[in-house]
KENUPA-966933 format. One line per 10 residues: their letters; for each residue z, x, y of C-alpha. Coordinates in nm, 4 decimals. Example, Ala and Ser with C-alpha at 12.3 -4.5 7.8 and 13.67 -1.06 7.14 Angstrom:
BEGIN
AS	0.7800:1.2300:-0.4500 ~ 0.7140:1.3670:-0.1060;
This chain:
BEGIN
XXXXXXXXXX	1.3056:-3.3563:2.5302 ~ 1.5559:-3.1779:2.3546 ~ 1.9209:-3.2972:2.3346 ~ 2.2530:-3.1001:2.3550 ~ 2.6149:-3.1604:2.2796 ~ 2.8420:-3.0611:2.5963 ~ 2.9762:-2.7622:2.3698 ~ 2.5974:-2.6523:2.2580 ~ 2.4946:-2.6522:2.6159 ~ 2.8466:-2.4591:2.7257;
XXXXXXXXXX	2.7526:-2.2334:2.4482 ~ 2.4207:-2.1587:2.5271 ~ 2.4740:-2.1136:2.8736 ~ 2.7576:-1.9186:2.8396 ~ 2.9937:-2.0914:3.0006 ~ 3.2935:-2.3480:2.9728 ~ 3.2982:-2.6703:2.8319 ~ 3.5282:-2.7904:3.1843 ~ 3.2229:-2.6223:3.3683 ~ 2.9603:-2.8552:3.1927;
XXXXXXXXXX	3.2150:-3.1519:3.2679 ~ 3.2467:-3.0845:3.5781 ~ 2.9019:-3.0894:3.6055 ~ 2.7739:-3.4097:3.4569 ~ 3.1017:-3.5762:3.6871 ~ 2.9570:-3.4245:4.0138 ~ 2.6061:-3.5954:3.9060 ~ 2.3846:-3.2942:3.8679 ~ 2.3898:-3.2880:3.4438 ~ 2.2630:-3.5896:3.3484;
XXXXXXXXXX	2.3784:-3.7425:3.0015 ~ 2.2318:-3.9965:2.7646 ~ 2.3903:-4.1049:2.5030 ~ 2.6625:-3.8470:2.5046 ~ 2.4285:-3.5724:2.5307 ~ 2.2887:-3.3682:2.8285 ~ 1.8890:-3.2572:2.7950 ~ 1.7937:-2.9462:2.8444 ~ 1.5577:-3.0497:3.1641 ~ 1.8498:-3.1289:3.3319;
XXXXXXXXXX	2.0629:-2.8278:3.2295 ~ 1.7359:-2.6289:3.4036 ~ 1.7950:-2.8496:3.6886 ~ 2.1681:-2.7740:3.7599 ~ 2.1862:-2.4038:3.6467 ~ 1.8273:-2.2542:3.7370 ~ 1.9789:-1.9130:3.7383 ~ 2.0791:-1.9637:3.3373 ~ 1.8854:-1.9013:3.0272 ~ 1.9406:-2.1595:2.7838;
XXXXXXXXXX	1.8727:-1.8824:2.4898 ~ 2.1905:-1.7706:2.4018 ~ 2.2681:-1.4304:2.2304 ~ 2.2982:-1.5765:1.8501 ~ 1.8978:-1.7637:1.9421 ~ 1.8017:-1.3843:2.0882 ~ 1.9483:-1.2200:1.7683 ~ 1.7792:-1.4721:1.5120 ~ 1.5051:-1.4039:1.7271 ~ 1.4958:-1.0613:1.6873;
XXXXXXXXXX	1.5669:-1.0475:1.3195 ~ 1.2538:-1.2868:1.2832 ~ 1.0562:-0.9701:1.4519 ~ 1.1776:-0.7185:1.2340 ~ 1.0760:-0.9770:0.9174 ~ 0.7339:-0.9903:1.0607 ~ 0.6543:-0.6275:1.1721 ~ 0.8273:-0.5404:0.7791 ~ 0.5901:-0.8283:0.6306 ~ 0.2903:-0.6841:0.8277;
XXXXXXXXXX	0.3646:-0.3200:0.7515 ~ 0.4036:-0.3881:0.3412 ~ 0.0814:-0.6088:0.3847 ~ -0.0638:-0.2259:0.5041 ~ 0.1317:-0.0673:0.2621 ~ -0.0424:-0.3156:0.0041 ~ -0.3891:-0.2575:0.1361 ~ -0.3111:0.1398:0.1220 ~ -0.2095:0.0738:-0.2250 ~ -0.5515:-0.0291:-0.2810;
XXXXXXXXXX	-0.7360:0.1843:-0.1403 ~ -0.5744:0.4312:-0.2948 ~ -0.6252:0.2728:-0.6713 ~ -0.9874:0.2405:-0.5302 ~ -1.0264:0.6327:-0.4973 ~ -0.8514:0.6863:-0.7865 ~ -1.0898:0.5065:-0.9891 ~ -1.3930:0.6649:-0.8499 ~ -1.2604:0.9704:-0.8952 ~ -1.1650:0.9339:-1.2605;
XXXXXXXXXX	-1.5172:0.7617:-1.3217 ~ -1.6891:1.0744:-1.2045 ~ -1.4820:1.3103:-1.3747 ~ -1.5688:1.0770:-1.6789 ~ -1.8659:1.1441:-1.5728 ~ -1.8950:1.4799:-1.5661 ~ -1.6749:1.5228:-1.9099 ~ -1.9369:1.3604:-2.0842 ~ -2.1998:1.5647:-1.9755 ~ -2.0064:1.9025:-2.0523;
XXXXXXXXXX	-1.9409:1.7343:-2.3934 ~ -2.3163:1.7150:-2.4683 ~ -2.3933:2.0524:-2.3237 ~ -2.1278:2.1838:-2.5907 ~ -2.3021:1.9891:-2.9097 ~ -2.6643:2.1326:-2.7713 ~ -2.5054:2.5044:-2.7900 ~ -2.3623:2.4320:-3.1212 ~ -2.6920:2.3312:-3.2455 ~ -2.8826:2.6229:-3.0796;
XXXXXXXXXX	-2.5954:2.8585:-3.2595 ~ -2.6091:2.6403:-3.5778 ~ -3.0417:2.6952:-3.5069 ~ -2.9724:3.0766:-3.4311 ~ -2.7411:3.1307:-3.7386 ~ -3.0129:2.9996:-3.9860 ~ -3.2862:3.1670:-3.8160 ~ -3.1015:3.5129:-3.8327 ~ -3.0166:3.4700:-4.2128 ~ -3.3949:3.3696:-4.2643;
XXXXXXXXXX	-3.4926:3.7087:-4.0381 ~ -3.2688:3.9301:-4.2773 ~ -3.4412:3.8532:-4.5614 ~ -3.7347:3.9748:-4.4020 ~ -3.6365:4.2624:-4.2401 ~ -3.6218:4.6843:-4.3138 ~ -3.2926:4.8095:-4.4414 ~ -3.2304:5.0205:-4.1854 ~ -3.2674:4.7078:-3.8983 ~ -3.0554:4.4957:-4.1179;
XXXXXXXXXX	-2.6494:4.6643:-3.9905 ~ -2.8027:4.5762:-3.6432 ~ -2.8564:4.1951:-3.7722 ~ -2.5722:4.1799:-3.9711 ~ -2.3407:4.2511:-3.6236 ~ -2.5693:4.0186:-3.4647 ~ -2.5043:3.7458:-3.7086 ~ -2.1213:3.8486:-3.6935 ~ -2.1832:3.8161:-3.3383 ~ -2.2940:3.4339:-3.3473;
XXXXX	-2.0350:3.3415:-3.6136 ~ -1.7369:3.4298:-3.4098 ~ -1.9553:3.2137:-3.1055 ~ -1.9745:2.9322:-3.2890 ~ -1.6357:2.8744:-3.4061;
């Protein structure tokens, strides 16, 4: 049972103070101890809402807290899906770098391989094949670097 002073219950109802008086002195508010209960405010003014518009107000700013609360909980759990993807991604694309980066040391080898090989071939070759080799090996040099 919740008590009210005569000027919360005026308040709430929205109405006078005299009003409540009047009231409690005709016998339909009931008061104990200098206070009137809200079950007998219901009683004498059924067609009144005991929420006044400051409760309604502080009622709806507690709405707007929790829809805000809820909706940076989502943004939160965006958030991290979000870092989620973003580490997959750069984990494959790790991924992938490393495997282009030991594609480019076997190429350099097989050009380092291809170099030595042709240098080895014009020793051994006919004058007249060797300007053909020579661009060749030109060729691979500029590849390499």
């Amino acid at each position: 049972m919740i008590k009210l002073s005569v000027s919360q219950a005026a308040r709430r109802l929205g109405v006078s103070r005299a009003n409540i008086q009047d009231q409690i002195n005709a016998g339909k508010l009931q008061t104990h101890e200098g206070y009137v209960t809200t079950d007998s405010i219901r009683l004498a003014y059924p067609s009144h809402s005991l929420h006044s518009e400051q409760e309604s107000r502080l009622k709806k700013m507690q709405q707007i807290k929790a829809d805000a609360m809820y909706k940076a909980g989502a943004a939160d759990i965006i958030k991290q899906e979000n870092e989620q993807a973003l580490i997959t991604i750069i984990a494959s694309l790790k991924s992938k770098l490393y495997k282009e980066e030991l594609k480019n040391e076997h190429y350099q080898l097989v050009f380092s391989e291809l170099a030595g090989r042709l240098q080895v071939l014009e020793s051994c070759c006919h004058e007249q094949d060797k300007q053909s080799l020579n661009e060749l090996q030109n060729w691979v040099e500029q590849q390499d670097n």
